[in-house]
C-alpha positions, 0 to 999 in steps of 0.5 A: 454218500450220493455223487455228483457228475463233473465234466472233465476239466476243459470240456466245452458243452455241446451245442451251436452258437448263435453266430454258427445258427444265423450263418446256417439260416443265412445260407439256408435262405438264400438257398431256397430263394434261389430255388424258388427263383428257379422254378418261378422262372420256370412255371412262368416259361411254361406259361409263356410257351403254353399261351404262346402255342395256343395262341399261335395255333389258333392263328395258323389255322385261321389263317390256313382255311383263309388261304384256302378259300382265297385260293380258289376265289372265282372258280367257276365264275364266268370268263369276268369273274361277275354275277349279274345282280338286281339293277335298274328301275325297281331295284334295292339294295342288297344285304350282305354278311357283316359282324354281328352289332354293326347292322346290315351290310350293303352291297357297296356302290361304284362310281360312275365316271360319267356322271361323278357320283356313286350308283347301285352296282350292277354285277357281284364281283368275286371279291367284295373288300369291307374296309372298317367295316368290322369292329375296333377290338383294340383301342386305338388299333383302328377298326378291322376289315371285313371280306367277302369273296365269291366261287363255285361250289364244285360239289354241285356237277353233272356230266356237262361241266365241273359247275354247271348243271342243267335246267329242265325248267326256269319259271318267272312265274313262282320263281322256280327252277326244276333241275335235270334229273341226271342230278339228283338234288334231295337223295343225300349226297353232296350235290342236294340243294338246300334253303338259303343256297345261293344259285347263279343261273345262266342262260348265253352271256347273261348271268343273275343269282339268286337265293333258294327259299323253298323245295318241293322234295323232288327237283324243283328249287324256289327262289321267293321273297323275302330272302335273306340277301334280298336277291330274289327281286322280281321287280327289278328291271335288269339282273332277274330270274325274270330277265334272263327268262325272257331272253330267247328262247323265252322259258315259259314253264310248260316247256317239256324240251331242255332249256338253254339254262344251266345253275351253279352253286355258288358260296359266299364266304365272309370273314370278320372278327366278332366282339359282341358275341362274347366281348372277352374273347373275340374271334374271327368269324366265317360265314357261308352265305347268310345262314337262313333263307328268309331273315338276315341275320349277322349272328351266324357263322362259325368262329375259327379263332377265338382271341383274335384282335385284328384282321387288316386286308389289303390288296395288291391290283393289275391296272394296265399302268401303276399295278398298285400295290397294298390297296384298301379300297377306300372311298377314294380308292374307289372314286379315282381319286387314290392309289389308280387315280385318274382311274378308280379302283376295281375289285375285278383288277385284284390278283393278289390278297395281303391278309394281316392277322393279330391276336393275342393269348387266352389269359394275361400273364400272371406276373405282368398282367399283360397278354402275349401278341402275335401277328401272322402275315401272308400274301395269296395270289388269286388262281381263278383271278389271273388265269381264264380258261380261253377253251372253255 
């Protein structure tokens, strides 16, 4: 006779309640949701802290090679910190670097006070202030400042001075210059000279630069037209190879005797921020002279810092007076009527650079869609600016 099983009397079956199962999934949620609230919260630190350390890099050593330029703006220069450039009856206007998209670049024009009106100018400064003239990358930030400054370039020496070298020869005719052999220009070595440097000659007091367009292979340099810069003007009548040649002792290019002449290599340094390159990922741009002998062409340059928003440049000047601070050069800084008025504005006065600059971080945050800023800001004080070697 087959058997059944029985549970003992009072025995519950085995197993969880319905209550007992929705507490454990209950608890076992809000486990989870807090565990997933932590490492979202800790995937979105280490984006913060990513970003935010690419991005400050980046800043820094852009703002670091600036400082250092700044630092030795007019080294080199003579005791006025200024170049002789084209000037007078026959002359035009030079080009200068600028932000791809915005054109060329002129070289700005001064006020004249005797006349109260705006003329060509006569002499390169060791700094030339672009204020707006580079582009707005943030609407509504205003448009970013463009810089150039102007030193010797130190590699290019001889015996006689930690600049200058001296000339065997200055021709007017083909617009050449042959360089003592003591300085071997084409051997390899740091001081070789090379199309598209610019070289400021000097002969006494009077000064002109000028842009190599040519070599020959041994030690000669031609400086011919078109350049780049459009420095090279023959016609002009002050300012010129020609000019400084003429003075006495005239060189006449079959002098076989030292010339009374000396050449330094000068570096024209330009910073701006370019957004047409690549719109999405602007960035602040360092240009050295133009880049070619012969075309001008603004989309040289070597990018420093990519993300880059804004550079904003002020400057802080010595006039005797007011020694104004936080100058922009503006217009009416420049014509008397801003911060040095009665008096206008030079560059020559500048002894300090007030340097802003923004950027922001590669991507925008994944969670606000919103991008991490940062600004650096920094004030140099300009050595070669304040400081004139009265031995020299």
């Amino acid at each position: 006779m087959a058997q059944t099983f029985r549970p003992a009397a009072g025995r519950e079956e085995a197993g969880f309640t319905l209550m007992e199962i929705l507490i454990t999934l209950g608890l076992t949620m809000l486990i989870m949701a807090g565990t997933l609230r932590a490492m979202n919260d800790a995937l979105r630190a280490s984006e913060v802290a990513q970003g935010t350390t690419a991005m400050n890099q980046g800043l820094r050593t852009a703002m670091d090679i600036m400082v250092r330029d700044m630092l030795q703006v007019g080294q080199g220069l003579p005791s006025g910190r200024t170049i002789d450039i084209p000037n007078g009856t026959g002359s035009t206007e030079l080009n200068l670097p600028g932000p791809p998209g915005t054109g060329t670049r002129k070289m700005p024009k001064v006020w004249d006070t005797a006349t109260s009106a705006w003329k060509a100018a006569e002499e390169m400064t060791a700094i030339v202030p672009g204020v707006g003239l580079g582009p707005e990358v943030v609407t509504g930030a205003g448009n970013s400042d463009v810089i150039t400054v102007v030193l010797a370039d130190g590699a290019f020496l001889s015996t006689i001075s930690d600049y200058d070298v001296n000339l065997t020869m200055l021709c007017t005719s083909g617009q050449k210059m042959t360089v003592d052999p003591s300085v071997d220009i084409s051997n390899g070595g740091s001081d070789d000279l090379h199309k598209g440097d610019l070289i400021m000659l000097s002969k006494g007091s009077a000064t002109t630069l000028v842009e190599i367009t040519d070599l020959d292979g041994v030690q000669t340099a031609t400086f011919g037209t078109p350049d780049s810069l459009n420095l090279n003007q023959s016609g002009a009548a002050n300012g010129t190879l020609n000019a400084l040649a003429g003075l006495a002792p005239a060189d006449n290019c079959t002098a076989t005797n030292f010339q009374p002449t000396t050449a330094t290599r000068i570096r024209m340094i330009t910073y701006y921020i370019d957004n047409v390159t690549d719109p999405k990922r602007p960035r602040l741009v360092r240009r050295i002279n133009n880049g070619k002998p012969d075309v001008y062409d603004n989309t040289l340059g070597t990018p420093l810092a990519f993300d880059v928003e804004n550079l904003q440049i002020s400057y802080d000047l010595v006039d005797g007076v007011n020694n104004p601070a936080g100058v922009k050069f503006t217009d009416a800084d420049r014509n008397g009527t801003g911060r040095c008025s009665p008096n206008p504005c030079s560059p020559n006065q500048i002894r300090k650079v007030n340097i802003v600059l923004s950027g922001r971080s590669r991507n925008p945050m994944r969670q606000t869609r919103m991008y991490l800023r940062n600004t650096l800001t920094t004030q140099v004080s300009l050595r070669s600016m304040s400081f004139i070697d009265r031995y020299k």
